[in-house]
HTML snippet that shows the backbone in 3Dmol.js (N, CA, C, O; Angstrom):
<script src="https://3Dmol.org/build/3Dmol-min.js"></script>
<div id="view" style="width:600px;height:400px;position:relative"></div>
<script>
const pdb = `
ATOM      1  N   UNK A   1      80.189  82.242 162.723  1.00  0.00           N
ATOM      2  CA  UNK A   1      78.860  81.902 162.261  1.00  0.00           C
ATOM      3  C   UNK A   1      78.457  80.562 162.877  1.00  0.00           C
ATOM      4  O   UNK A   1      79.232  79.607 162.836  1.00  0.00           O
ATOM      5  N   UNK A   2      77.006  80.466 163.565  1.00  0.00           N
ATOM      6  CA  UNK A   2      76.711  79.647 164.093  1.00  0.00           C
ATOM      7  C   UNK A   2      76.539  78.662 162.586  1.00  0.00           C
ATOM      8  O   UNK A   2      76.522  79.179 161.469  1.00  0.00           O
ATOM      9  N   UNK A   3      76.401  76.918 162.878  1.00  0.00           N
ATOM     10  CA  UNK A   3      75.820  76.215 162.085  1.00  0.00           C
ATOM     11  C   UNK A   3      75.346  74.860 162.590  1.00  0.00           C
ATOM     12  O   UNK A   3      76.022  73.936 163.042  1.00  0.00           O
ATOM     13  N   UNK A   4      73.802  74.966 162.379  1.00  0.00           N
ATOM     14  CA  UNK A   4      73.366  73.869 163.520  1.00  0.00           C
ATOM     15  C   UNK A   4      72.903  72.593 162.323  1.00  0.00           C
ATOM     16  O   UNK A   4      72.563  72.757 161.151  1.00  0.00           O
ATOM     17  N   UNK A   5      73.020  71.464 163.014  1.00  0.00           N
ATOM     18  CA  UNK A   5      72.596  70.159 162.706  1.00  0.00           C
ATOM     19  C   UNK A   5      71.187  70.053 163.034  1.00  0.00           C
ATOM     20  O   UNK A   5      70.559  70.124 164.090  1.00  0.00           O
ATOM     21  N   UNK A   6      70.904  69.881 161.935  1.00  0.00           N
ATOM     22  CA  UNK A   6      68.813  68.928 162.510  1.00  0.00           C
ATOM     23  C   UNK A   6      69.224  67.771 162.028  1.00  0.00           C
ATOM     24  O   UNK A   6      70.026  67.504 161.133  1.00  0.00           O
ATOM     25  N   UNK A   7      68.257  66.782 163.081  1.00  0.00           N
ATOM     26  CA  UNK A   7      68.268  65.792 162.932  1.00  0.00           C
ATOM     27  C   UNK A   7      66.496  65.007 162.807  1.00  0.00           C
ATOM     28  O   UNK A   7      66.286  64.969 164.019  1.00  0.00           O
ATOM     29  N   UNK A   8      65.872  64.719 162.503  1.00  0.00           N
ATOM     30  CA  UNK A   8      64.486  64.113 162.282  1.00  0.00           C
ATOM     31  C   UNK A   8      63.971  63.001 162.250  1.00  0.00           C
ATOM     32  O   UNK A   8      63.956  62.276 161.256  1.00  0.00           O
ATOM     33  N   UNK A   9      63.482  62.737 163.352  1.00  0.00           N
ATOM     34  CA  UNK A   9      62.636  61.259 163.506  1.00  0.00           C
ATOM     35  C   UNK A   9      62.091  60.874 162.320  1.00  0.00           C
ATOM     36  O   UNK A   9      62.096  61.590 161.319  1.00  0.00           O
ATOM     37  N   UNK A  10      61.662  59.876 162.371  1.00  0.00           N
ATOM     38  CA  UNK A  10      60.564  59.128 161.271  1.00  0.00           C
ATOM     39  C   UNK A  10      59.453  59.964 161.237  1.00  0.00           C
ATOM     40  O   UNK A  10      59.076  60.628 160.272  1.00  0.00           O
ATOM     41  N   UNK A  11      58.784  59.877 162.702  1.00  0.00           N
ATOM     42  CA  UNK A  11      57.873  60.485 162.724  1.00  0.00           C
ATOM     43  C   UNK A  11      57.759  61.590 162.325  1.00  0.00           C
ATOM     44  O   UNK A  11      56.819  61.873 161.582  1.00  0.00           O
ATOM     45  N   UNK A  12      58.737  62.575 162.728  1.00  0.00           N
ATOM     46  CA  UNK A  12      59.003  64.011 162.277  1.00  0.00           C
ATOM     47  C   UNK A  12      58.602  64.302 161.207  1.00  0.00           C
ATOM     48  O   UNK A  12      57.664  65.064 160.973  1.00  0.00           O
ATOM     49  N   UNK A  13      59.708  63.349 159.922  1.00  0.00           N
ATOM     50  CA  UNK A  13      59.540  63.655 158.771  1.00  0.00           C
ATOM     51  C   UNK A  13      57.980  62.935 158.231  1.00  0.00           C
ATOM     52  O   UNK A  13      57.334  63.387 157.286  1.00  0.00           O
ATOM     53  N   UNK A  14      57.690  62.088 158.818  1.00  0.00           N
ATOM     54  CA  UNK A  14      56.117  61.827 158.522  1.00  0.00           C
ATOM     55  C   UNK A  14      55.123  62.766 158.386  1.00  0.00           C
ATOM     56  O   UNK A  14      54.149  62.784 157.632  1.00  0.00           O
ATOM     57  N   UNK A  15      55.653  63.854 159.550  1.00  0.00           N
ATOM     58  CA  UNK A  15      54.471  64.568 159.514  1.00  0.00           C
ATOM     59  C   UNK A  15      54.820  65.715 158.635  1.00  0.00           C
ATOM     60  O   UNK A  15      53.856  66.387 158.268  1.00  0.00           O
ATOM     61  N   UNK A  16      55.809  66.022 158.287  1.00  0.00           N
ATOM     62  CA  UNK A  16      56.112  67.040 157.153  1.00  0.00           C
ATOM     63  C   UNK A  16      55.944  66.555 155.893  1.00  0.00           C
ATOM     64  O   UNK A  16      55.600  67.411 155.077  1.00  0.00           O
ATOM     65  N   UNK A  17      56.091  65.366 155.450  1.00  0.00           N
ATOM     66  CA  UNK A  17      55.168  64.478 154.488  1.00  0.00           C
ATOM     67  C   UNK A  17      53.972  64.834 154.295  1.00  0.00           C
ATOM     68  O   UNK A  17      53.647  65.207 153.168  1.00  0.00           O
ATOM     69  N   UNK A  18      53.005  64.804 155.383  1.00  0.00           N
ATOM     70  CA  UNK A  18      51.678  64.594 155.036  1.00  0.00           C
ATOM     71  C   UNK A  18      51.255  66.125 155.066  1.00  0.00           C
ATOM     72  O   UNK A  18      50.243  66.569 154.523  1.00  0.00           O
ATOM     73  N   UNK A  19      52.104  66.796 155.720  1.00  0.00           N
ATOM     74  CA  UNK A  19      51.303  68.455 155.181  1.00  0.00           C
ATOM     75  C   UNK A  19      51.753  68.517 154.382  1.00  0.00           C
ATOM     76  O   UNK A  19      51.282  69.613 154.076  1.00  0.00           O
ATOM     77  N   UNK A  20      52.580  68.210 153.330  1.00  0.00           N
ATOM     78  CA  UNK A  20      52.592  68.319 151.832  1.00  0.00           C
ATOM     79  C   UNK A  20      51.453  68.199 151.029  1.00  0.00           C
ATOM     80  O   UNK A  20      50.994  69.036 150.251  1.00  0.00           O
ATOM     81  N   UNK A  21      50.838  66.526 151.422  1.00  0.00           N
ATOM     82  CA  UNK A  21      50.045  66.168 151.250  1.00  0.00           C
ATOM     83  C   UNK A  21      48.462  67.458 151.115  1.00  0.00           C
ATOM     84  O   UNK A  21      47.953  68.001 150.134  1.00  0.00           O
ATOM     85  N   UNK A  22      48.204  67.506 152.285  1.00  0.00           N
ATOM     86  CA  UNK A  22      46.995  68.162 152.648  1.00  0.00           C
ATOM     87  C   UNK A  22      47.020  70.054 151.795  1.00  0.00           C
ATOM     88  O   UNK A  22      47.998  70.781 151.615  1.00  0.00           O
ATOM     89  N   UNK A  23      45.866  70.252 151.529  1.00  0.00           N
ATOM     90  CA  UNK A  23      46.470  71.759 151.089  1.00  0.00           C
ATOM     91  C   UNK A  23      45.383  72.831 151.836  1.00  0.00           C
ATOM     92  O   UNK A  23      44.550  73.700 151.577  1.00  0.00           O
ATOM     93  N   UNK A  24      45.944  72.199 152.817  1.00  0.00           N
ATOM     94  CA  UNK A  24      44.791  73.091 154.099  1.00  0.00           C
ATOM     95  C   UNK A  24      46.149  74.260 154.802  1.00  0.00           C
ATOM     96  O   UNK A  24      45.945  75.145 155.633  1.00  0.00           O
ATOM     97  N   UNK A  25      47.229  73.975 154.287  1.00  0.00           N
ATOM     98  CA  UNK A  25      48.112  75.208 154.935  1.00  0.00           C
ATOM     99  C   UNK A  25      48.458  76.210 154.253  1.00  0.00           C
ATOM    100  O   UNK A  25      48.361  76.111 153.030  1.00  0.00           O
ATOM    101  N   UNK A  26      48.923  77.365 154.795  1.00  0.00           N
ATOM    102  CA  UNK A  26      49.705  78.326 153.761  1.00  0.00           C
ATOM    103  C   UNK A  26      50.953  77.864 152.783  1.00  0.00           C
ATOM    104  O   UNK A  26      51.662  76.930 153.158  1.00  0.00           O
ATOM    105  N   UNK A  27      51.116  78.270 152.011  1.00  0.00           N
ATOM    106  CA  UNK A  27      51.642  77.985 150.833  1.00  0.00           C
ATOM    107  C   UNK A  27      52.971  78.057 151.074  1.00  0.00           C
ATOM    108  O   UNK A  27      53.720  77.255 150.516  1.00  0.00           O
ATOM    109  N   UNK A  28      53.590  79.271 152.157  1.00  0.00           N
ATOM    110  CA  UNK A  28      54.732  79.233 152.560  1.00  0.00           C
ATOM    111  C   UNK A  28      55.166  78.208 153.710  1.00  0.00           C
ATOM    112  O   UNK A  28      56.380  78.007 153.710  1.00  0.00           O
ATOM    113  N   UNK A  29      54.423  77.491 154.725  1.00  0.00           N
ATOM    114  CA  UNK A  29      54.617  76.321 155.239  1.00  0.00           C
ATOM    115  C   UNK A  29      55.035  75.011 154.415  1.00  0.00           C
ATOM    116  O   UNK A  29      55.808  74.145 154.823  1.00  0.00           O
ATOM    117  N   UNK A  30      54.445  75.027 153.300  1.00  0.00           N
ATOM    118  CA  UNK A  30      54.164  73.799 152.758  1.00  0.00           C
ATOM    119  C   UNK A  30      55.173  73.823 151.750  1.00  0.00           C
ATOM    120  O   UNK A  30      55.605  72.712 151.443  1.00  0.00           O
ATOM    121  N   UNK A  31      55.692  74.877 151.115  1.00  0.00           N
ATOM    122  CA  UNK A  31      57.486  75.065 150.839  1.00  0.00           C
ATOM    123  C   UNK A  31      58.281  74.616 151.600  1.00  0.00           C
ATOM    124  O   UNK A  31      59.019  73.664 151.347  1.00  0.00           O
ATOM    125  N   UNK A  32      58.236  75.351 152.834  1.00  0.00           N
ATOM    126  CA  UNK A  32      59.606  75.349 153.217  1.00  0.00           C
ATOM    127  C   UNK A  32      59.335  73.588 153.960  1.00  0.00           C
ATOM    128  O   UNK A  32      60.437  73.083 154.177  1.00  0.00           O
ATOM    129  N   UNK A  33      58.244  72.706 154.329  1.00  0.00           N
ATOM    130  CA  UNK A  33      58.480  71.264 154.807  1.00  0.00           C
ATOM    131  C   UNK A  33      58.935  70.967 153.032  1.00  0.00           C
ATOM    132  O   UNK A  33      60.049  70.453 153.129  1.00  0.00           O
ATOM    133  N   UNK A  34      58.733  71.019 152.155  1.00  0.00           N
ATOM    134  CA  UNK A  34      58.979  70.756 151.317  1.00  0.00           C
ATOM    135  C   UNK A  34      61.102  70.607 150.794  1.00  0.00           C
ATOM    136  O   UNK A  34      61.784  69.729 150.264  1.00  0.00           O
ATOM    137  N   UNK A  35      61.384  72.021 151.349  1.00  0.00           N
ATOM    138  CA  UNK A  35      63.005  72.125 151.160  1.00  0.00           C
ATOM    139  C   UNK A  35      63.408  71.529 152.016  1.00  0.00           C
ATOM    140  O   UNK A  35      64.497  70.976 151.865  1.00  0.00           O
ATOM    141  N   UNK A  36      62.557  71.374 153.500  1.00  0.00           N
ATOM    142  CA  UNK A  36      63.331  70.345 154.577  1.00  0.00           C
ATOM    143  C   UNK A  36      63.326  68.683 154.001  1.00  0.00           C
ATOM    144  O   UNK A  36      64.198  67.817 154.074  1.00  0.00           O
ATOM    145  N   UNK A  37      62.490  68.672 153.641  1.00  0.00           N
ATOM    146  CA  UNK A  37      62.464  67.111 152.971  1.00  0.00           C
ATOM    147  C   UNK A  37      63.360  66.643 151.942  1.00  0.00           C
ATOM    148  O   UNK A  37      63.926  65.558 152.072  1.00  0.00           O
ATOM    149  N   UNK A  38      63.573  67.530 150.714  1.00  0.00           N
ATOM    150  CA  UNK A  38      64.374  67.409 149.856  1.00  0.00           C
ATOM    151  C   UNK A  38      66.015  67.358 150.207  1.00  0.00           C
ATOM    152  O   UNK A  38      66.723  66.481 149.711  1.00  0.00           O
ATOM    153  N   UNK A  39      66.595  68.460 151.181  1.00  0.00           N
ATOM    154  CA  UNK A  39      67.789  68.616 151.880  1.00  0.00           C
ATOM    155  C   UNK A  39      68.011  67.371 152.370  1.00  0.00           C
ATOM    156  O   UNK A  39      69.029  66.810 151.966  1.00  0.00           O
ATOM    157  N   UNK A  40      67.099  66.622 153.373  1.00  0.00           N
ATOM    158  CA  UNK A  40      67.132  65.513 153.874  1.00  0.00           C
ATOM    159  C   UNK A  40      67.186  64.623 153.178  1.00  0.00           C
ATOM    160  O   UNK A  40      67.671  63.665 153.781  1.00  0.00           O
ATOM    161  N   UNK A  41      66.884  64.347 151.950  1.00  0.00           N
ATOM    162  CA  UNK A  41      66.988  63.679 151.234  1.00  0.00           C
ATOM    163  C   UNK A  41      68.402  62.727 150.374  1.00  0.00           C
ATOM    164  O   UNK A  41      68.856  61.632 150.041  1.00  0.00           O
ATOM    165  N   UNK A  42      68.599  64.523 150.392  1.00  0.00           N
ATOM    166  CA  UNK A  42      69.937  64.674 149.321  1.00  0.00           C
ATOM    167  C   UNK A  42      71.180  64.558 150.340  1.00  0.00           C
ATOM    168  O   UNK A  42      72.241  64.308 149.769  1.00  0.00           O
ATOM    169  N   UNK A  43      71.240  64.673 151.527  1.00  0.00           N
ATOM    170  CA  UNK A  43      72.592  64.747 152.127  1.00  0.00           C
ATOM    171  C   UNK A  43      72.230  64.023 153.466  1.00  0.00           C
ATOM    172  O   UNK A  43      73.084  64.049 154.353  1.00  0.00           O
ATOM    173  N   UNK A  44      70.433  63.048 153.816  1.00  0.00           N
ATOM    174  CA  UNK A  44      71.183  62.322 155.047  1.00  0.00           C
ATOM    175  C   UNK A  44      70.421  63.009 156.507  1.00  0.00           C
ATOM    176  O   UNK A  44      69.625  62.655 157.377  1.00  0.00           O
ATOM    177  N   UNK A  45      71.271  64.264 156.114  1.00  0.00           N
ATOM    178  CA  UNK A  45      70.520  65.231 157.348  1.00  0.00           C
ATOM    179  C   UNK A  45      70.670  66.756 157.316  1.00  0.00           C
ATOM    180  O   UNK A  45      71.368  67.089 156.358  1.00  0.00           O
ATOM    181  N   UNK A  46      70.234  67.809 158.063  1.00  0.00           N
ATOM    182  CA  UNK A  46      69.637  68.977 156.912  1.00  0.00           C
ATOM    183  C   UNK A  46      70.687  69.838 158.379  1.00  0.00           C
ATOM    184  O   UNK A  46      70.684  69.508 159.565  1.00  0.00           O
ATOM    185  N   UNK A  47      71.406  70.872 157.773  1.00  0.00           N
ATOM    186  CA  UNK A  47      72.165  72.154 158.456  1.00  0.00           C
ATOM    187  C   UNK A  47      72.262  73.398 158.200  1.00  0.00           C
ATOM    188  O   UNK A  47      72.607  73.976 157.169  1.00  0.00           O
ATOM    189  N   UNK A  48      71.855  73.878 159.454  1.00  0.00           N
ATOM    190  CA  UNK A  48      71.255  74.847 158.799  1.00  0.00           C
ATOM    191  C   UNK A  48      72.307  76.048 159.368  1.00  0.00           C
ATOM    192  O   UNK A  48      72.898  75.965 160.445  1.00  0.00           O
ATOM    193  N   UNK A  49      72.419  77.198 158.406  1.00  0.00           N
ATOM    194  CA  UNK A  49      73.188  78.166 158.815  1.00  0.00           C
ATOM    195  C   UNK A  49      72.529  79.130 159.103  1.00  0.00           C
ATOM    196  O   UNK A  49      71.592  79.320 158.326  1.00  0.00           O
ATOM    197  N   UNK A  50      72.656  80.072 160.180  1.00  0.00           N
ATOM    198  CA  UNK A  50      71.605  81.661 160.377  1.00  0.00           C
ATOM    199  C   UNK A  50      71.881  82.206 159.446  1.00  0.00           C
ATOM    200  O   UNK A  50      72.878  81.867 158.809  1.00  0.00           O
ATOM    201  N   UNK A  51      71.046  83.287 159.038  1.00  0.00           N
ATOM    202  CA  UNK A  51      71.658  84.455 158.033  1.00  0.00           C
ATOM    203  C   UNK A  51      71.802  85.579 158.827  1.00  0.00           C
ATOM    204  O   UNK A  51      71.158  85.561 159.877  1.00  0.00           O
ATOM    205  N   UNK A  52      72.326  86.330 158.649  1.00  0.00           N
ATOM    206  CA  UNK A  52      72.650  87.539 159.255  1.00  0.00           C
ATOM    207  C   UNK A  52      72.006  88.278 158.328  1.00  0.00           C
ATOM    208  O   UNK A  52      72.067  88.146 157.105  1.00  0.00           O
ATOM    209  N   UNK A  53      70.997  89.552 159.350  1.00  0.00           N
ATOM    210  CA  UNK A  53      70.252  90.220 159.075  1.00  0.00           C
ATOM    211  C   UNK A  53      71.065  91.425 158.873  1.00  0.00           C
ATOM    212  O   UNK A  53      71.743  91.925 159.770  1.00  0.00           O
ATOM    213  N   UNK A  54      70.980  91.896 157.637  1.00  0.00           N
ATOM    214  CA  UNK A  54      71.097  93.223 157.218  1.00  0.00           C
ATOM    215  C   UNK A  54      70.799  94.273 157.768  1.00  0.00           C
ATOM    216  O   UNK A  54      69.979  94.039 158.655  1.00  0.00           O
ATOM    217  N   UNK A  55      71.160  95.800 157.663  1.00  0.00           N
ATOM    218  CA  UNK A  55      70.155  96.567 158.117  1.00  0.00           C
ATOM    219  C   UNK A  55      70.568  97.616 156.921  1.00  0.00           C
ATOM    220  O   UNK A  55      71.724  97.760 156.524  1.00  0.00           O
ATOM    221  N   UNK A  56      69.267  98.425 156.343  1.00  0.00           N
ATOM    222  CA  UNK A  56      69.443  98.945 155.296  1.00  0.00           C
ATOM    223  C   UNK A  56      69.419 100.312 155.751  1.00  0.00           C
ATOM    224  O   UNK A  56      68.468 100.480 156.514  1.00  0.00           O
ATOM    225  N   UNK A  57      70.146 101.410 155.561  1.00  0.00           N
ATOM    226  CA  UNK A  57      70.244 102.513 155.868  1.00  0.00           C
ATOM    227  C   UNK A  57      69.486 103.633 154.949  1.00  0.00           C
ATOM    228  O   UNK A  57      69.563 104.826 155.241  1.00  0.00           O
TER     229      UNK A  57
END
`;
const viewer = $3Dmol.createViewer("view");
viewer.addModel(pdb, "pdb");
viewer.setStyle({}, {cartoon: {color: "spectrum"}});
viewer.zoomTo();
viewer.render();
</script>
């Protein structure tokens, strides 16, 4: 299983800040900058694992 490191500028996270802010986006954008921010928060810096796609028979 792959597992990758993000890492995020100031700026980066600035701007995922401020579309929080604004509520000119879809609702599912403005979640998920939302879980990137919090992750980042809580541990520093955010890693992310793929999921492996199912296939349903």
């Amino acid at each position: 299983m792959n597992i990758y490191t993000v890492t995020l500028t100031e700026d980066e996270r600035k701007v995922l800040y401020e579309l929080t802010l604004k509520g000119k986006r879809d609702s599912q954008q403005i979640l998920n900058a939302l879980i990137l921010l919090i992750v980042i928060k809580v541990n520093g810096m955010l890693t992310i694992q793929p999921m492996k796609r199912s296939h349903v028979s």
